[in-house]
C-alpha positions as CSV (number, residue, x, y, z in Angstrom):
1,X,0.0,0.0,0.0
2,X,3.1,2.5,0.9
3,X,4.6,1.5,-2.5
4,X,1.4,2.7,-4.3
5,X,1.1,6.1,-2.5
6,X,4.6,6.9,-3.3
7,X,4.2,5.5,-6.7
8,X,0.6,7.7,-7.4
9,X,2.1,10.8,-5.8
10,X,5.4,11.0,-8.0
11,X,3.1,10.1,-11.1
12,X,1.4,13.3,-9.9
13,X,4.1,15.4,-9.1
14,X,5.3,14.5,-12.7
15,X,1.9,15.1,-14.1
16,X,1.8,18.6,-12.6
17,X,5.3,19.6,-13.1
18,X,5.0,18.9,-17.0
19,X,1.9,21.0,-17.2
20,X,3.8,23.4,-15.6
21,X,6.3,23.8,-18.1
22,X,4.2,23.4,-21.1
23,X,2.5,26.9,-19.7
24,X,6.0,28.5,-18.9
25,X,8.5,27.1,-21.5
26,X,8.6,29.6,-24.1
27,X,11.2,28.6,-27.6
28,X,13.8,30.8,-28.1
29,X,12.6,33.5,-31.2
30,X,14.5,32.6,-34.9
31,X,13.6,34.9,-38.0
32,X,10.8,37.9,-38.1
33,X,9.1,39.8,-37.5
34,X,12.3,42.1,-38.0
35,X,13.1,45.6,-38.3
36,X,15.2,47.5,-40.4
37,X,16.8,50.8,-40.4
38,X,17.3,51.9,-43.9
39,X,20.4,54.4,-45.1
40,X,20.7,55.3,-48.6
41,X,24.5,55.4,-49.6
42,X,26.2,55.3,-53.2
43,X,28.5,51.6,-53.4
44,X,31.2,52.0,-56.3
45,X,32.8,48.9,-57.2
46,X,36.3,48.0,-56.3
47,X,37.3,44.5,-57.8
48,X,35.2,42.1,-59.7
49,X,37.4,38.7,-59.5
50,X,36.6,34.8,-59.9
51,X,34.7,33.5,-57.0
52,X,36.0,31.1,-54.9
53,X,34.6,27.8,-55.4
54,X,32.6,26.3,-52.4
55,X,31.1,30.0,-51.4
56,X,26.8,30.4,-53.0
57,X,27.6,30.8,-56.3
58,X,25.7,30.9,-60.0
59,X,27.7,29.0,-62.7
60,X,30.7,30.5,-63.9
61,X,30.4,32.9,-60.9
62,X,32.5,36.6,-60.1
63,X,33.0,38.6,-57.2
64,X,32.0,42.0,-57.2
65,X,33.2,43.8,-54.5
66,X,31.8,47.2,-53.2
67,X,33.1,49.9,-51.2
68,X,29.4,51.5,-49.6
69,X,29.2,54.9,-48.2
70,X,26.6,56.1,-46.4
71,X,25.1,59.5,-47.3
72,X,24.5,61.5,-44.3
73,X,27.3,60.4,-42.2
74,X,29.8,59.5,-45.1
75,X,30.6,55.8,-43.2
76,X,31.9,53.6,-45.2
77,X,31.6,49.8,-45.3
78,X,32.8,46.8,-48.1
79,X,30.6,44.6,-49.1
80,X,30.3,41.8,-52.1
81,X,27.0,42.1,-54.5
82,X,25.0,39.1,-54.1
83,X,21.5,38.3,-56.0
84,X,18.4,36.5,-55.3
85,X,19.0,34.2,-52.3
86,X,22.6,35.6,-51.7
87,X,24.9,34.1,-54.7
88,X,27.3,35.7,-56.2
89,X,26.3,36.5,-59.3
90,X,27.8,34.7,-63.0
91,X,29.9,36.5,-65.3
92,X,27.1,36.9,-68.2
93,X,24.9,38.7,-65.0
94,X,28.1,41.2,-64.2
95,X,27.7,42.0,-68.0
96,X,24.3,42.2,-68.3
97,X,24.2,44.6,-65.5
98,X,27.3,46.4,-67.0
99,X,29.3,46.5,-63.9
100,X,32.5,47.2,-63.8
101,X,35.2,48.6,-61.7
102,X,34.7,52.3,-61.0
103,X,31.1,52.1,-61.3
104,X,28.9,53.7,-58.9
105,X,25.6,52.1,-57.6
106,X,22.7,53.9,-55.4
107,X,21.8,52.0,-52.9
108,X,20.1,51.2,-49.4
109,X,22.1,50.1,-46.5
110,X,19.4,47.9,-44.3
111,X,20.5,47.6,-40.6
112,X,18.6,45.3,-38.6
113,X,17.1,47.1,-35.7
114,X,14.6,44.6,-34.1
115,X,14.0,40.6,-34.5
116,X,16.4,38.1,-35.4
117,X,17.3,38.2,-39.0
118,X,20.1,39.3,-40.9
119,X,21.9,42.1,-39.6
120,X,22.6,43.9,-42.5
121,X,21.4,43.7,-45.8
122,X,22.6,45.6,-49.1
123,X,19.8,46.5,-51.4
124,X,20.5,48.1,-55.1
125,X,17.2,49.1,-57.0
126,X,18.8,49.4,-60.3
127,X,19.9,45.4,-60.1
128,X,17.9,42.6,-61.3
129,X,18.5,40.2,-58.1
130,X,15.5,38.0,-58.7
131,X,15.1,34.7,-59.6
132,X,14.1,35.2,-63.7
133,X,17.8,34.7,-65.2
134,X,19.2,35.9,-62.4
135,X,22.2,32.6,-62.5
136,X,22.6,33.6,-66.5
C-alpha cells in the first residue's frame, strides 16, 4: 500500500510539473518579425574577380566587390554584391548589369534594428536580383 502512495504521488508530481512547463516554457525567437533601419549610400565597385569555389555561387560565378558609403554620415563599409538568395552573381549577370570597376551604384544600406534576421542587408534598385535569369 506505501509503495502505491509513493508511486501515485510521484506520477502526480510528474503530471503537474510537466503542465507546468508546457505553460511557462517559451522557444527561443528565430527569424521575423524584423526591423530595419534603412540608409541610402552610393557603393562604387572595387574588384570584380573569380569567386572562390565552395562559397553560393551561380555557374561561372565573379566577385563583385563594393566599397558603400553612407550618405548623411559619409561611413563607409565593403561589401560583395550578391542576387536573389545571396549568390554571387555569374559573369554573363556582371555583364548584363554592365558592372564594372569604377562604377557607382545607389543604394540602401538595411541595418537590422529589431527581430532576429540578418543584420545587414545591401539592397540596389537598379539590379535585377531575382530569380528570372538571375544565374545567366
Amino acid at each position: 500500500m506505501k509503495k502505491q502512495v509513493t508511486t501515485f504521488v510521484l506520477v502526480l508530481l510528474g503530471t503537474m510539473l510537466r503542465a507546468y512547463a508546457q505553460d511557462t516554457f517559451q522557444p527561443p525567437i528565430v527569424g521575423g518579425p524584423c526591423t530595419y533601419q534603412d540608409i541610402k549610400g552610393t557603393a562604387k565597385i572595387t574588384a570584380i574577380t573569380p569567386a572562390p569555389e565552395g562559397l553560393n555561387n551561380c555557374p561561372n560565378a565573379q566577385e563583385v566587390k563594393v566599397r558603400f558609403v553612407e550618405t548623411a554620415t559619409k561611413k563607409v563599409s565593403e561589401t560583395f554584391i550578391q542576387i536573389y538568395d545571396g549568390k554571387n552573381p555569374s559573369k554573363a549577370w556582371v555583364k548584363r548589369n554592365k558592372l564594372v570597376v569604377g562604377k557607382s551604384i545607389k543604394g540602401v544600406k538595411r541595418q537590422l534594428q529589431t527581430g532576429t534576421c540578418t543584420p545587414t542587408v545591401y539592397v540596389f534598385p537598379t539590379l535585377v536580383t531575382l530569380p528570372d535569369r538571375y544565374c545567366q
